[in-house]
N, C-alpha and C positions, 0 to 999 in steps of 0.2 A: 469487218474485223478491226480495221484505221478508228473508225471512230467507238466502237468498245473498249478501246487499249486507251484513245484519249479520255474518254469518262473515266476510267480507272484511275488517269493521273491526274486527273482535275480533283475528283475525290480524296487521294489520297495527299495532294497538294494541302487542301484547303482544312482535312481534319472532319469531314463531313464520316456521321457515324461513330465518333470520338470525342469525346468530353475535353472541352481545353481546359490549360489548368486555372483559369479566371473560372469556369463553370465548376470546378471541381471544387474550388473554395467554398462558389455558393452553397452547393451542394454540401457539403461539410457540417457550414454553418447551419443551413436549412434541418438538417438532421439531430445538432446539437441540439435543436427548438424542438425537434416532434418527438424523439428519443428520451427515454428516461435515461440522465447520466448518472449512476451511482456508484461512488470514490470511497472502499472500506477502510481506509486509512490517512487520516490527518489530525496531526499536533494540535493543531489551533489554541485548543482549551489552557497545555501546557506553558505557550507562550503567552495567553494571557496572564499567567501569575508573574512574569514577569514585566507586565507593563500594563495601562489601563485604557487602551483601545479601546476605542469604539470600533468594532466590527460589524456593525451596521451601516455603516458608511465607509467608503472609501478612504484606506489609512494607505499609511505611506512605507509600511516595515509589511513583513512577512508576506505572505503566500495568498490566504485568504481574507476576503471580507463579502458583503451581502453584494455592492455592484459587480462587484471584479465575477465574483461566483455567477451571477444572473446573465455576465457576456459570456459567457464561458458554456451555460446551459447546464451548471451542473445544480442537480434536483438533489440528490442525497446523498450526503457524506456521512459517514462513520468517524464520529470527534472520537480520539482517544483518551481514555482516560489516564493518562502513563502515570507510573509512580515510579520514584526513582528507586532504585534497588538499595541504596541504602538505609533507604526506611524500615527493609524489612526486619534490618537486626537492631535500629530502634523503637520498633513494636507502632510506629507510627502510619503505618501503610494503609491502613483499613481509614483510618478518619481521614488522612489525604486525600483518597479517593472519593469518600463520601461528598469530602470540600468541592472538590471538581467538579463533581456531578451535580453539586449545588449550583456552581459558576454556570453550568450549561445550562442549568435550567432558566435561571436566571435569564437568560438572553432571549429563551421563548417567552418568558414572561414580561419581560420589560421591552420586548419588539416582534410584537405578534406578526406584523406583517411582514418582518422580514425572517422568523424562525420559529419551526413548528418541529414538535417532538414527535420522533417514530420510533414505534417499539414492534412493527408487527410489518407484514409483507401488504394486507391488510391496509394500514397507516399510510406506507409508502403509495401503492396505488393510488388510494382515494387524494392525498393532499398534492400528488402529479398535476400539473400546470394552472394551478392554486395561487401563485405569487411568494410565499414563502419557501426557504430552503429546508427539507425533510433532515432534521439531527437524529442519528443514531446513536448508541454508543456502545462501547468495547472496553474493556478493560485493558492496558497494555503493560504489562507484567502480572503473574497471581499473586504477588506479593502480600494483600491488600486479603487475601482468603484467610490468611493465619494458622491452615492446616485445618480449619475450620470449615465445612461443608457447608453450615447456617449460613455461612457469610457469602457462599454460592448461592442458596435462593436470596439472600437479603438484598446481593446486588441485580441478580434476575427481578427482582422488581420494582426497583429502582431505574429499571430501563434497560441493563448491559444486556448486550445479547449475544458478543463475544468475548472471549478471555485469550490472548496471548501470555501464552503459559509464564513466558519468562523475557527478560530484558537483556543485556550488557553482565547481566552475571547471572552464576547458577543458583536457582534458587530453593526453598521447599518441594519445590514441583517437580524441576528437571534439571539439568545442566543446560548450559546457554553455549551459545556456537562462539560467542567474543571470550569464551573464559575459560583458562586453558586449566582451570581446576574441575575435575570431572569426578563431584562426589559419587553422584549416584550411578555413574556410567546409564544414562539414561536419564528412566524416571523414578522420581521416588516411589517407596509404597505411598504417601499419601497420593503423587501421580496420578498411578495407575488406579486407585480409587475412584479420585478426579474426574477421571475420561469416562467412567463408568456411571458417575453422578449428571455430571452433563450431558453425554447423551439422552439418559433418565429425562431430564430436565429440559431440553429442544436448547441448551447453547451449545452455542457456536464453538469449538473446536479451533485456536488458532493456533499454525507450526512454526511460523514468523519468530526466528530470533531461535529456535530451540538449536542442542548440536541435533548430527546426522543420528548417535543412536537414539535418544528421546524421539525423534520423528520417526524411525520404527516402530517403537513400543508403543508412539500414540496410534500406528496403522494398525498393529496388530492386536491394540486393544478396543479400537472404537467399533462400534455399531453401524457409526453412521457416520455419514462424509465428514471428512476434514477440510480447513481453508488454510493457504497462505495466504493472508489479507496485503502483504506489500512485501515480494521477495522479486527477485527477477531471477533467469536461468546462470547457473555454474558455469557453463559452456564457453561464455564470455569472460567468466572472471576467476580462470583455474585457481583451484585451491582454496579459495575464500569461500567457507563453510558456511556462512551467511546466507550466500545464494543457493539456490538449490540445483543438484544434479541432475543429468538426463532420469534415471533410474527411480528415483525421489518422486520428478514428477512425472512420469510414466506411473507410480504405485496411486500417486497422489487422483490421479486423473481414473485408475482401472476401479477402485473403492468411489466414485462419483463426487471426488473433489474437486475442487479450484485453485489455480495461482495467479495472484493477482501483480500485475506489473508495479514497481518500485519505479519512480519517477527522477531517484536520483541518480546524478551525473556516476556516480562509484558504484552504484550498482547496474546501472544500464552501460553504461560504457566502456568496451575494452580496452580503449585508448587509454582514457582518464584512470583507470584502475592500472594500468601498466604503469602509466607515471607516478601515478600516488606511490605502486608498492615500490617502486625505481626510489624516490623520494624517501621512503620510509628506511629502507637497506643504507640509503646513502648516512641518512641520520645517524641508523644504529652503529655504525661501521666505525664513522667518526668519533661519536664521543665515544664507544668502547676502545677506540683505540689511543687518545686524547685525554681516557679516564675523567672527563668533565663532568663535573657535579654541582647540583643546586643552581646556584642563575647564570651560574656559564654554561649549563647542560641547556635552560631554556630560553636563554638567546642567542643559541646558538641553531637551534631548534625553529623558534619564530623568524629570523635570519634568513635560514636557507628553502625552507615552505616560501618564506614571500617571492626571494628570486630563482624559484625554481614553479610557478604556477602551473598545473595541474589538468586547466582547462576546465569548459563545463560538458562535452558533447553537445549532441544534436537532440531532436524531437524524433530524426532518425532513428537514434540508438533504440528509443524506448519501443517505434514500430517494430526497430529487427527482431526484439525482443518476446515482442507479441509474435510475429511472424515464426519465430524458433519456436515456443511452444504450439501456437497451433497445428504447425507441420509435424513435431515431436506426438503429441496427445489429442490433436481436433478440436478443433473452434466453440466445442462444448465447454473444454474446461479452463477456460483465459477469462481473466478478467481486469479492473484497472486498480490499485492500491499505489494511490503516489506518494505517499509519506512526506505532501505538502507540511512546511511547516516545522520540520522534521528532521529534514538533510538540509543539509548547508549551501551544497550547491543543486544546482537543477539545469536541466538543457536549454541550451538556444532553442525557443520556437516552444517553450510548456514554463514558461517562467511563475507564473502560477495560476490561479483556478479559471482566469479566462481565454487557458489555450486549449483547450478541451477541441477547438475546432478542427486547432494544427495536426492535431493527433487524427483523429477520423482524416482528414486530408491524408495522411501519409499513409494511411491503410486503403481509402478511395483508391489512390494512385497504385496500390497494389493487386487492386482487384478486388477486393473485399466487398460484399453487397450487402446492401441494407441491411438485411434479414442478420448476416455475419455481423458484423457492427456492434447491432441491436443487442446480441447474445451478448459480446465485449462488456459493450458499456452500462447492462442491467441482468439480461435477461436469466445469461449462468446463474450468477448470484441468487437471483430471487428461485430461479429453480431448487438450488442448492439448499440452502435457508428453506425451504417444505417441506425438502426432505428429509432435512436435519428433523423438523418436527416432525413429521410421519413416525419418524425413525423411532421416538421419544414418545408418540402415543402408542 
């Protein structure tokens, strides 16, 4: 019995039977290499119109480029196509968007080996540890539709194969969760049309950005699965409509949806969003009380944001976040959307597209298996995305 009791402790001494965390990184990393990583939501495209990076090589501003993305392991990202919502009431939105999708192509064209176009599940599989990184794309506002259905298959083939319905404001389509004007109390009739068309049509269904009754109306009218391509849970960030609620993604997940994780510090983090809204109350409080106006409102404003810093969170945060939905809805319906590129700030430990390892790591150490992982960082999605087309043939 003496010496069974001492094997026990030499065992559990030394970590025999247990992963150290030096093994657990390999492991991580190892996975990021054999794992299809695919990320349905990044800016990129956006910030290039304002600057003329080479994102083919190793730049020194934003989130992504071809190295950074290749340490990182990630195969396929979903570029956005964003339009700004003011375009829509200068009838400018539709040819923006074309431009952009121009620029994207452009980069498969002028740097084959480092960017290849995917428009199909199809596409993605087959160009899988190819050398190049697999480009999707998505529309990020419908601004760009005109009320216009043609302009729904015009961009279907053109490549998009998601639409998030609406941005920073409410638009033809829905009302937006940042804008406290709420025409339609929902969706519009062209909306509800909308949802109707694309499913028709195998797109993608985005509820990223809409309010909470729009994301009703698109449950109770769709066919076929919904995504949130870059939201994180409510749970962490009371009140901020942005995020989604328990209830939301419970419906989201029982209809054979997805939510995909938000990468950023404000929406993954309940620290950083505590201070932010602290930060924001303190601003509003001030100058309404101060009555400041015009450039004494905003240096007063830039002032107290700088010595009152905010923080970035962790690479933690964004696990927890994963971890909350899976326990809320099952490992079916999680996915990653990190709105590289996008948000301002991002966590210690995912700074951009070559921490994709840090992540996996922080789910290893939670238990997560492969097999769990796998589903995260492709598997949902491509399941989802079949169905979507099932649904549509």
């Amino acid at each position: 019995m003496r010496i069974a009791v001492v094997i026990l402790l030499i065992v559990a001494s030394t970590g025999v039977g247990q992963d150290t965390d030096a093994q657990l990184r390999n492991k991580a990393r190892e996975l990021s290499r054999k794992l299809i990583i695919l990320d349905t939501h990044q800016d990129t495209p956006y910030r290039l119109t304002h600057s003329d990076e080479d994102i083919s090589k190793r730049t020194t501003r934003g989130h992504f480029d071809y190295p950074r993305a290749k340490e990182g392991g990630l195969d396929v990202v979903f570029m956005a196509v964003y339009v700004p919502p003011s375009l829509e009431e200068k009838g400018t939105a539709r040819a923006f968007a074309d431009k952009t999708i121009d620029t994207i192509e452009a980069l498969a064209q002028d740097h084959p080996e480092q960017f290849v176009l995917a428009r199909s599940i199809e596409d993605i599989e087959s160009q899988f540890g190819q050398g190049p990184v697999s480009i999707a794309l998505g529309i990020e506002n419908g601004a760009p539709l005109a009320g216009d259905l043609a302009n729904l298959k015009h961009f279907y083939d053109r490549g998009v194969r998601y639409i998030t319905l609406c941005h920073s404001k409410s638009n033809h389509i829905c009302d937006s969760s940042y804008d406290e004007t709420r025409k339609w109390r929902g969706l519009s009739p062209f909306g509800v049309e909308l949802v109707g068309a694309m499913n028709k049509l195998g797109m993608i269904i985005d509820v990223s950005h809409t309010s909470d009754e729009a994301f009703y109306q698109v449950m109770e009218h769709s066919r076929a699965p919904v995504v949130a391509t870059h939201s994180c849970c409510r749970h962490f960030t009371p009140g901020w409509e942005r995020n989604m609620d328990d209830d939301m993604i419970r419906l989201l997940a029982k209809k054979g949806g997805l939510i995909h994780i938000n990468f950023g510090s404000i929406f993954a983090s309940a620290e950083v969003f505590r201070k932010r809204a602290e930060n924001r109350k303190h601003v509003s409080e001030h100058i309404e009380s101060h009555k400041l106006e015009g450039e004494a409102r905003g240096v007063f404003t830039r002032q107290y944001y700088a010595e009152h810093p905010i923080g970035k969170g962790d690479v933690s945060d964004v696990a927890d976040q994963i971890d909350y939905a899976v326990k809320l809805v099952g490992i079916d319906h999680v996915g990653l959307g990190s709105d590289f590129d996008g948000v301002s700030s991002v966590p210690q430990g995912l700074s951009d597209v070559s921490c994709y390892p840090n992540l996996i790591y922080e789910l290893l150490k939670r238990g997560y298996s492969e097999a769990a992982i796998e589903k995260i960082c492709a598997g949902n999605f491509l399941r989802v995305w079949a169905a979507i087309q099932k649904a549509a043939s």
